[in-house]
N, C-alpha and C positions, 0 to 999 in steps of 0.2 A: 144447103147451098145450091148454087144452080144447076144445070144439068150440063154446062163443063166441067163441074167439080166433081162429080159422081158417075159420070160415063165410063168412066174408066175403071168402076167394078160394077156390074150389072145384079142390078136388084129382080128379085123375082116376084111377079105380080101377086103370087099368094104368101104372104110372108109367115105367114103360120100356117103349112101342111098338115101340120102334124095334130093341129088342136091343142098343142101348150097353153100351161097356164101362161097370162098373161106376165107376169116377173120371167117367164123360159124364153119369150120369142126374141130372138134375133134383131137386133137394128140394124138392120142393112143399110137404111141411109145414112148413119153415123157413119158406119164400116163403111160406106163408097166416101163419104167425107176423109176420111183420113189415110184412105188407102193412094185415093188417087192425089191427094195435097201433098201428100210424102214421094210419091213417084216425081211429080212437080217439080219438086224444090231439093229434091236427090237423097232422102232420108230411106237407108235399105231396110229391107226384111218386113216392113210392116203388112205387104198384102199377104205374104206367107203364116205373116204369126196371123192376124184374124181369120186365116183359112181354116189355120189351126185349132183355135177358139172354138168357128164357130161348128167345126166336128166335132169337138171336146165333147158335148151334150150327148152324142147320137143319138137313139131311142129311148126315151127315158120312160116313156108307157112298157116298150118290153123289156127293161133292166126291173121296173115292178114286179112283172110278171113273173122274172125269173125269181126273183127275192122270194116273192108270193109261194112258187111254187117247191124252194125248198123249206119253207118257213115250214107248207102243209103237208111234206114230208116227214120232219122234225114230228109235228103232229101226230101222225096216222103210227112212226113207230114208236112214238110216245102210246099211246092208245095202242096200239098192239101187244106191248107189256102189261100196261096199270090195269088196264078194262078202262081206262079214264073215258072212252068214247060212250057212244048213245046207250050201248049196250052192257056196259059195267062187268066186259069179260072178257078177259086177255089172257096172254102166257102164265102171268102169276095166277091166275083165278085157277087155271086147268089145273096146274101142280098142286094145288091146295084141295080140289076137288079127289084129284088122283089120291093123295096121302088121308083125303077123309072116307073114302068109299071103297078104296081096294084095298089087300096086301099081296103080299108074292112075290117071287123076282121079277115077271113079267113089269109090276107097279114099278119095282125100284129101277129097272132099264127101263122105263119110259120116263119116271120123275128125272133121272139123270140127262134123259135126252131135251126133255124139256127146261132144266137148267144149263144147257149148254145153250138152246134157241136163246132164251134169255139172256144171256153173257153176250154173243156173237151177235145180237140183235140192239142191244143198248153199246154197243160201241160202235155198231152202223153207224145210228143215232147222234152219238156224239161226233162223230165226224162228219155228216152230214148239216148237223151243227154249226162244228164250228166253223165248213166250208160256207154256210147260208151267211153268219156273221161278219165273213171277210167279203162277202159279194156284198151285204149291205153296208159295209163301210167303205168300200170304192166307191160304188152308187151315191154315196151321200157325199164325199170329198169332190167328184166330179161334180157332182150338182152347185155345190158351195162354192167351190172355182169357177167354174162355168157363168154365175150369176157375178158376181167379184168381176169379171174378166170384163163379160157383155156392158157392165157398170160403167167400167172404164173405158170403154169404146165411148157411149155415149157422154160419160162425163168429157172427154177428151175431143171429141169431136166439137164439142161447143163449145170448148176453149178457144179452138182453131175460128171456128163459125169467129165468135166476140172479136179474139188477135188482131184478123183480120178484114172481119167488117164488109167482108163479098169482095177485097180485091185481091184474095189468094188466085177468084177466077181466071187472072190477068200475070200467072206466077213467075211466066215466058219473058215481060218487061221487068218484074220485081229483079230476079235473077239479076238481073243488067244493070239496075240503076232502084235501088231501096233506101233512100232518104232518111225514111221511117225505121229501119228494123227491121220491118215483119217478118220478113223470111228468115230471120236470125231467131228471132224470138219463138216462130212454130216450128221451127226445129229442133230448139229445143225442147217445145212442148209433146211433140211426136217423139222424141227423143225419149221422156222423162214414161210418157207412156207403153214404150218399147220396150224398157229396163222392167216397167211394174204389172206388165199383161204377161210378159215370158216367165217371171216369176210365179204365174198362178198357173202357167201351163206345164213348167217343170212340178213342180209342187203336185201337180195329180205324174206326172212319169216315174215321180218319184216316188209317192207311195201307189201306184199299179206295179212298180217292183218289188216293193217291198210284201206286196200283197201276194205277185205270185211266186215270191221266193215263201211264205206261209201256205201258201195252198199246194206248193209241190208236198210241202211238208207233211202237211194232213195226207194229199193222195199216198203219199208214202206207209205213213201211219195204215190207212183203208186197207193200201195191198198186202199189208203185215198181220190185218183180220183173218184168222183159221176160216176156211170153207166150212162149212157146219156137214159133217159129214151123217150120211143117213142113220135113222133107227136103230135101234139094237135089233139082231133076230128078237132074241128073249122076251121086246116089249110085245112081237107078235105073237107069241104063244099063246093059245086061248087056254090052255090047259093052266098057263102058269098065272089067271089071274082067279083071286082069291075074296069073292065080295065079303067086306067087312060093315057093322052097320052102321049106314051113314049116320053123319051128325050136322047140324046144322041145317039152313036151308033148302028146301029142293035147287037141285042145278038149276039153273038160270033167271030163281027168285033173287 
């Protein structure tokens, strides 16, 4: 519409800063369409709810990032147990090597130390887990609202455009003498959109609650992991390790 119809929310010259896919970016000219038509003709709340909206998004490059980097968290203490990484030798490899190559007590306080790493390290894991799990399914519910919402902005905004045909620009006379309706009808229409965009932005407040009443839950769980307390003396004894003859392949074949 023209530019008394959109003045009244200011559009910013680069509409994609951020380098979004093209389905992420923002319609600012819809959203000045409907922000300013609704101040117009007296329909509340609308420029606040698309403010809303269009924060909903924030960074979605660094909500990746963050996904990313506890995904390859998950990872590396995955791989710090199996040996699953490049080098096919972890916690279990060590305790397997220790029970094939030594005896003594020396062996058996350090296999015990290293089945407590093991314990105290795969429940890291799991909570780190299921903490990475709950960030990727906020990330994706914001996303899916997000896209749902901006829809509607444009779907909604051409409704208004069609309604009224460019004489919404004139909405100061409509008010006073509307013959036709219109001002009756896109109020309702802005109306109809008010009810179905608050719905998608509750819908993420909703479950971002829900999420971080789950994730106090996990941090809870986390602070209830025993500290892995140090070494036994015993494992240090050199006296108390007893070479037995190995079996199997050479360490680190």
């Amino acid at each position: 519409m023209g530019s008394r119809t959109t003045k009244g929310y200011p559009v910013p010259a680069d509409h994609n800063p951020g380098k979004l896919p093209e389905e992420l970016i923002f319609p600012w000219g819809a959203a000045g369409t409907l922000v300013t038509t609704a101040e117009r003709i007296g329909v509340p709340g609308v420029r606040e709810l698309i403010d809303g909206i269009q924060a909903m998004l924030g960074n979605p490059n660094e909500a990746s990032e963050t996904t990313t980097a506890w995904q390859s968290a998950v990872q590396e203490l995955t791989s710090a147990v199996d040996g699953s990484g490049t080098n096919n030798i972890g916690l279990l490899t060590a305790k397997d090597e220790l029970g094939a190559r030594w005896n003594g007590g020396a062996r058996e306080a350090a296999v015990a130390y290293v089945e407590r790493v093991v314990t105290t390290t795969n429940a890291i894991r799991d909570s780190i887990k299921n903490m990475a799990t709950k960030v990727d399914e906020l990330r994706s519910i914001i996303m899916m609202n997000y896209k749902e919402a901006i829809k509607l902005i444009s779907e909604y905004a051409q409704i208004v455009v069609e309604t009224t045909g460019g004489l919404i620009s004139y909405a100061d006379d409509l008010l006073k003498f509307d013959p036709t309706g219109v001002v009756a009808t896109v109020t309702k229409t802005i109306s109809k959109f008010v009810e179905l965009a608050s719905a998608k932005v509750q819908a993420v407040i909703d479950f971002r609650d829900q999420v971080v009443t789950v994730i106090n839950g996990i941090k809870n769980e986390a602070a209830a992991i025993p500290v892995q307390s140090g070494i036994a003396p015993a494992a240090l004894d050199k006296g108390a390790w007893q070479p037995r003859k190995p079996t199997g392949k050479a360490f680190g074949e």
